[in-house]
C-alpha positions, 0 to 999 in steps of 0.5 A: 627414256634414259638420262644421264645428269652430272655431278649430282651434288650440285644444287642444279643437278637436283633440280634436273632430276626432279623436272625430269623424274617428275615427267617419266624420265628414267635419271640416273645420277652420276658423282665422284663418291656413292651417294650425292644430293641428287641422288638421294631424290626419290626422282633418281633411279640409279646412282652412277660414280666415276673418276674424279672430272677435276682430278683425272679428266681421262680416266673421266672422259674414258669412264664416259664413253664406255658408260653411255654406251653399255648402257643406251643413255638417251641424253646427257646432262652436264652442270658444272664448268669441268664437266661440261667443257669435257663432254662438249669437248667429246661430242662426236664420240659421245654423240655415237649413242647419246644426245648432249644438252651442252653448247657447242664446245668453242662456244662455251669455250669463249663464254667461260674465258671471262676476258674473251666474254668481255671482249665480246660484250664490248663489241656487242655494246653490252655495258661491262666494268672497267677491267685491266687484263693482268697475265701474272704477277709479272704483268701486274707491275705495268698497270698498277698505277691504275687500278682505283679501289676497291678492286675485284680481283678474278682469275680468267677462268674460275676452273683452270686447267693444268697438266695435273687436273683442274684448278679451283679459283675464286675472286677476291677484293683489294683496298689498297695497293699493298693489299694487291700486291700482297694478293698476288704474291700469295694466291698462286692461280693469280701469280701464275695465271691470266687474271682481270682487276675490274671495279667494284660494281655495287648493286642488286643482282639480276640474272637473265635465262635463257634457251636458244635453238641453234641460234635462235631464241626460245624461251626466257626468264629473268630474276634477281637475287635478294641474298647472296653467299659471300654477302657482298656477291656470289651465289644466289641464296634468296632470289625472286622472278621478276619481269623480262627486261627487253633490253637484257633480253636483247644483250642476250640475243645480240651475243649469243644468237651470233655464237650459234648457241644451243641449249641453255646460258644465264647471263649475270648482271650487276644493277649499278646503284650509282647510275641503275646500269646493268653491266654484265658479269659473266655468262655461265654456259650451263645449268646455274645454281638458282635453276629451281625458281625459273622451275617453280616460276612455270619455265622448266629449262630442265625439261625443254633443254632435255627436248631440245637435246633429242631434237624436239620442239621445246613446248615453251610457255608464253609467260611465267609468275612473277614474285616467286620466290626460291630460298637455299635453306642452308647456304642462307644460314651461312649468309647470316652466320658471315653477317653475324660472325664477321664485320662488314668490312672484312665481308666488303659489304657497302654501307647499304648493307642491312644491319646484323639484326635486319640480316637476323629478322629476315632469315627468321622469314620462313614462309611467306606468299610465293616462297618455294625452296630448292632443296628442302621439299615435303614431296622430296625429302632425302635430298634435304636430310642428305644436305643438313647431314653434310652441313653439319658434318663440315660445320663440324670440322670448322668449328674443331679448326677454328678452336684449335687455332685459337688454342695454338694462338694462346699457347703462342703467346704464352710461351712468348711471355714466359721465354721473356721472364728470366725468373722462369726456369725451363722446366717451368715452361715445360710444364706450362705450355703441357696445360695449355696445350689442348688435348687431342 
């Protein structure tokens, strides 16, 4: 059998291959440049580039159909929003010589649109923060006497798509009302584009998986995260399986089971500390970064949802360790280095936060009972080698910008001292600002 798996530098997309691959199935591997992270597993068979999902959606979608059927591709598997919305967008085309382990297209359609989700969850009863619905800057004017601080600010949908590709947005936080204003006045996809303003809910992470048939629930799993990157909440980089909260459980059935889902989803959830609530994030309708852990915790999503596609009948295991424990190596270091570099309050972090040398003491924990890491592996090494070689590469890059803006500041203010000295003759600021201006 043959598979297709999408963007293969994505962390998940590694995952899949190596589930996969570990079990005879041929995985090639496909990305917008000649090598990516899953690729470089020994698990991959054949790397595959194409035009850019984000950049040109239809030379993408074209690429696509031409590809699986000139080359019999048994099941494809998206990871990222882009490409998942595209191919469930094309499943009939597609499905004329490939199976698709995506959800139905208006399904995942209403969960990535994070205020139609909302919607939904406040229907299903499902706790959500209290959020306002701004439609651009010019619809933030009418409710902005009621937004309490500090804010979390985020775009609708975190890729947007627009006559010229798609759009990357993030979220955002505001103290103030200067500092919201200020937030929409410079940040283009939240001027011009749907948004919510929700309140900031502080607290542990939990993430619930699962896996439904058509509606139907098989197979669930549940974790929480220890470390994130940004510190104050994003992506997992240290997290652990825990017990299966049957009420999580349940918010799970009660809101997809009516979509008809199939395939997989993880539900996102934020423990609030104030009252121990869970209330409901978001919904990401496809493979989501901390996929490893469930893997190594004894529930291979990979692998049934790969069943499930072809239309057979997942082999779900009743249980699953718990206190395992999946660590992101190197998005872990920049958590650390962000604790260490930057205040607290400019990361937004709570009061609770750990202390620098805590965050410092605690990445030093290389190994301990239960600990795997999703990337770095000694059955599969290339995929770590490929990362650390990237990392340094754009740590590289950072380091050169953030000198070069330094330099530029105190070549600034020098200038700034010297235009204020009337003693100082022009040629003299001539050949000041020379030395110290750095060299190319």
């Amino acid at each position: 059998m043959k598979a297709l798996v999408t963007d293969g530098d994505q962390r998940p997309a590694l995952a899949i291959v190596r589930s996969l691959g570990r079990r005879g199935v041929s995985v090639l591997v496909g990305a917008e440049h000649a090598v990516s992270l899953a690729s470089s597993s020994k698990y991959c068979v054949r790397h595959v580039t194409y035009p850019s999902p984000e950049l040109q959606p239809e030379a993408f979608r074209q690429f696509l159909l031409r590809f699986v059927a000139r080359e019999k591709v048994d099941v494809i598997v998206p990871v990222t929003d882009v490409t998942t919305h595209w191919i469930s967008l094309n499943r009939h085309a597609l499905g004329r010589h490939s199976a698709i382990a995506a959800p139905p297209f208006e399904a995942f359609d209403l969960v990535t649109d994070k205020w139609s989700l909302l919607q939904l969850a406040t229907r299903c009863g499902i706790p959500i923060p209290r959020t306002h619905f701004v439609d651009g800057i010019a619809g933030l004017k009418a409710l902005v006497d009621r937004v309490e601080y500090p804010a979390v600010v985020k775009p609708v949908r975190s890729r947007i798509p627009t006559n010229h590709g798609w759009l990357r947005a993030s979220a955002h936080y505001a103290h103030s009302e200067i500092e919201l204003w200020r937030l929409y006045e410079e940040t283009d996809y939240l001027a011009s584009y749907p948004s919510l303003i929700q309140e900031r809910i502080v607290g542990p992470g939990l993430g619930v998986f699962v896996l439904f048939d058509h509606g139907q629930p098989l197979a669930a799993f549940a974790h929480r995260r220890l470390r994130e990157k940004p510190p104050s909440g994003g992506v997992s980089v240290l997290c652990e399986s825990v017990a299966l909260d049957p009420r999580l459980k349940g918010y799970a059935i009660r809101m997809l089971a009516p979509l008809g889902w199939h395939g997989v989803a993880m539900m996102e959830f934020k423990q609030d500390s104030r009252n121990g609530n869970a209330v409901l994030m978001e919904v990401n309708g496809r493979p989501w970064g901390s996929l490893q852990l469930a893997v190594d915790a004894g529930v291979d999503f990979p692998y049934l949802s790969y069943q499930l596609a072809l239309g057979q009948r997942p082999d779900v295991a009743g249980t699953y360790r718990l206190g395992v424990k999946s660590r992101w190596l190197l998005g872990d270091l920049d958590h650390l280095l962000l604790r260490l570099f930057h205040n607290d309050r400019d990361l937004h972090l709570p009061d609770s936060a750990p202390s620098k040398v805590a965050a410092l003491v605690d990445f030093l924990k290389f190994a301990e009972p239960g600990l795997h890491y999703d990337v770095a592996s000694s059955d599969d090494p290339n995929p770590f080698r490929y990362e650390a070689c990237q990392y340094a590469k754009a740590l590289r890059v950072t380091l050169i910008q953030c000198v070069s803006r330094r330099a530029a500041r105190i070549v600034r203010a020098a200038r700034d001292s010297l235009g204020g000295n009337p003693n100082i003759t022009d040629a003299d600021r001539r050949v000041t600002s020379r030395r110290l201006t750095p060299e190319r």
